[in-house]
PALO-159337 format. One record per residue (C-alpha): z, y, x; residue in one letter. Coordinates in steps of 0.05 Angstrom, whole numbers, padded with zeros to 5 digits, always signed. Layout:
! residues N
ZYXa...
This chain:
! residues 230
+00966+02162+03444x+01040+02162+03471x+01083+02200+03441x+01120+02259+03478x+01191+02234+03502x+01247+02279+03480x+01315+02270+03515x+01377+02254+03464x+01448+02280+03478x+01500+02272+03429x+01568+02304+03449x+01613+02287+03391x+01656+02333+03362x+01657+02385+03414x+01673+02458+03437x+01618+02506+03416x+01627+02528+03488x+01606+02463+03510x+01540+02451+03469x+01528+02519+03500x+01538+02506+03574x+01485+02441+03568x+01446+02486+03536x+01436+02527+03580x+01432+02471+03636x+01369+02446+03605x+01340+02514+03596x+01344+02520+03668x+01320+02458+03682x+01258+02469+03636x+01238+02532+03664x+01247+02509+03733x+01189+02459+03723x+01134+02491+03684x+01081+02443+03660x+01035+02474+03622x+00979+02419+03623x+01023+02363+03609x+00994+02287+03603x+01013+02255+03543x+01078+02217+03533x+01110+02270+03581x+01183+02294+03570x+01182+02350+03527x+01260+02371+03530x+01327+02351+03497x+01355+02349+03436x+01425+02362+03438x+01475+02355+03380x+01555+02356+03369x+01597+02369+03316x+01636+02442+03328x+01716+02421+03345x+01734+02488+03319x+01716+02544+03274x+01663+02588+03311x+01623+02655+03277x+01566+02674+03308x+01523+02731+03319x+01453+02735+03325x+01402+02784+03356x+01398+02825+03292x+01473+02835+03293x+01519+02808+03239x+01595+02835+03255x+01623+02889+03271x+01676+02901+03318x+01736+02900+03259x+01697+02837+03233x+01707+02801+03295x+01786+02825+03289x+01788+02801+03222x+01756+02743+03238x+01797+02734+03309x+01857+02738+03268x+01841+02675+03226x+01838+02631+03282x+01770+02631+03301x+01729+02644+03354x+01668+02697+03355x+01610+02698+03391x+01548+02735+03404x+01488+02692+03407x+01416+02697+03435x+01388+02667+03374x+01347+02702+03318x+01385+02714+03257x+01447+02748+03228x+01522+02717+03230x+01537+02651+03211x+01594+02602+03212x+01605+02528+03251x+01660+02489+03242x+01683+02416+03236x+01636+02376+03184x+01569+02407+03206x+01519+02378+03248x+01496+02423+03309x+01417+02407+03323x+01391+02451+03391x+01329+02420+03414x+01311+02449+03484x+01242+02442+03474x+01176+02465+03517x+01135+02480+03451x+01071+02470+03487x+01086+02388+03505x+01093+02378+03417x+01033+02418+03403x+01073+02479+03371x+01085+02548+03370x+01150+02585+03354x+01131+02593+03277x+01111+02513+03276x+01175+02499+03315x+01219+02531+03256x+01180+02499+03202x+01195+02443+03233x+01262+02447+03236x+01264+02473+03156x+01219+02403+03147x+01263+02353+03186x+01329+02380+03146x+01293+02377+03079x+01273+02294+03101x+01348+02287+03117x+01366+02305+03048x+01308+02272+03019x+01338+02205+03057x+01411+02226+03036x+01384+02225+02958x+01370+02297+02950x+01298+02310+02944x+01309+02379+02922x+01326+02407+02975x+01266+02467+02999x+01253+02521+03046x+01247+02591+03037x+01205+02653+03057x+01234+02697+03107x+01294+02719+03102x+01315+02662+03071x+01303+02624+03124x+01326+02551+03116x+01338+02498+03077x+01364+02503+03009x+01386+02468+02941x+01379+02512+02886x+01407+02574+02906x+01454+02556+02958x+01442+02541+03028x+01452+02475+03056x+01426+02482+03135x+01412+02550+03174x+01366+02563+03221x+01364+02605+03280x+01328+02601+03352x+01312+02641+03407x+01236+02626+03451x+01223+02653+03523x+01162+02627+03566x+01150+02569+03505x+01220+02541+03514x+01267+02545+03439x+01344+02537+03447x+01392+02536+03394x+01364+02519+03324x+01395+02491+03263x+01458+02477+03235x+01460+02430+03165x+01535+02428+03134x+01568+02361+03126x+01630+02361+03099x+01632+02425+03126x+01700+02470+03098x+01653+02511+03055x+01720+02566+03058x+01696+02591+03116x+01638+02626+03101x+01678+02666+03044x+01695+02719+03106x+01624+02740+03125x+01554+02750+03093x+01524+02688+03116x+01460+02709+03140x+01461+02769+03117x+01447+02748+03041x+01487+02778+02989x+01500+02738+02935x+01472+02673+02949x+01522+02615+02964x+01530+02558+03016x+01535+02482+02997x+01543+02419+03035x+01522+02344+03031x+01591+02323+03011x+01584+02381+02951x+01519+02357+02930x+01532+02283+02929x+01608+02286+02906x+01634+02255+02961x+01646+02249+03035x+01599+02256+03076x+01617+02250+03151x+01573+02281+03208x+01575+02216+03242x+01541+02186+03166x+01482+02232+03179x+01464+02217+03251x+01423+02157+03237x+01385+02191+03185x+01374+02255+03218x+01352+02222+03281x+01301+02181+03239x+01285+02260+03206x+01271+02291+03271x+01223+02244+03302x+01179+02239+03242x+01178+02312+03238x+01172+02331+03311x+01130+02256+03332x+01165+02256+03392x+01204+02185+03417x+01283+02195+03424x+01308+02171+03489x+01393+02169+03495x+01424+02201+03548x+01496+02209+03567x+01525+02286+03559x+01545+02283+03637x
């Protein structure tokens, strides 16, 4: 059986703004041709990924900052946005690898709780083909992936009519600084680490591409087809 084709768009190192805007092209683009019955081998979406150009917070539905947060936060030279995505606030910034796969769930077989499993799965392979085969997912709300008891990639999407945008966000060599100004996630007391921290040295996003593209299409079975950002 052919697999289901899954469009590949790597922007670089990017605005957040940017991975955003496609975003939402292809979520336009998806729900303006519904296939519910699709043959096999059909397109099931994009997978779009960047590395953030600048330090970005987020919000997700359930909240996460509060209006003198997002001064605070302002005030360090970041940008802060609200998000669609499930979740609480979070931080992106140079080093960390920006996965949103603008998938039709229904082409892959999967439903929203598959879909995030997924995700969890295809970070933990990345780390297991980095040399850390620790690394494990959690129960809600510890969604994600973790090693030991800090987390390495966050997860949060958003699914309307079968179709998930925005997803997962695995840190690099990611300034782990940042997240010393929120709650990431919501989680008191539990820490953030990073490839680079784990393996004691650098670990560029551009290192991990290779590795998490192999990650993704074992995970999801889907064939990765490039396509240019424009």
């Amino acid at each position: 059986m052919q697999l289901p084709a899954v469009r590949l768009v790597w922007l670089g190192r990017a605005p957040y703004s940017e991975l955003l805007a496609l975003q939402e092209q292809w979520l336009r683009r998806l729900q303006a041709n519904p296939r519910p019955e699709a043959p096999s081998g059909t397109e099931a979406g994009a997978l779009l990924l960047c590395e953030p150009a600048g330090p970005v917070y987020t919000g997700g539905l359930r909240g996460g900052l509060t209006p003198e947060e997002t001064t605070r936060l302002r005030a360090l030279g970041a940008e802060v946005r609200a998000t669609g995505r499930g979740g609480l606030a979070t931080f992106h910034g140079p080093g960390q690898l920006l996965c949103h796969p603008v998938l039709d769930l229904r082409h892959l077989g999967l439903r929203l709780r598959t879909h995030v499993a997924a995700l969890e799965a295809c970070a933990m392979r990345l780390c297991e083909l980095r040399g850390l085969p620790g690394a494990r997912a959690r129960p809600p709300p510890y969604t994600g992936v973790w090693l030991g008891e800090r987390k390495i990639c966050a997860i949060g999407v958003r699914c309307g009519r079968h179709i998930t945008s925005h997803g997962l966000a695995l840190n690099c060599s990611t300034d782990l600084t940042w997240f010393e100004h929120i709650v990431p996630c919501g989680l008191v007391g539990m820490g953030v680490t990073s490839l680079s921290e784990a393996l004691q040295r650098l670990v560029t996003v551009d290192e991990v591409i290779p590795s998490f593209l192999v990650a993704f299409q074992e995970t999801f079975k889907c064939t990765l087809i490039s396509e240019d950002p424009s």
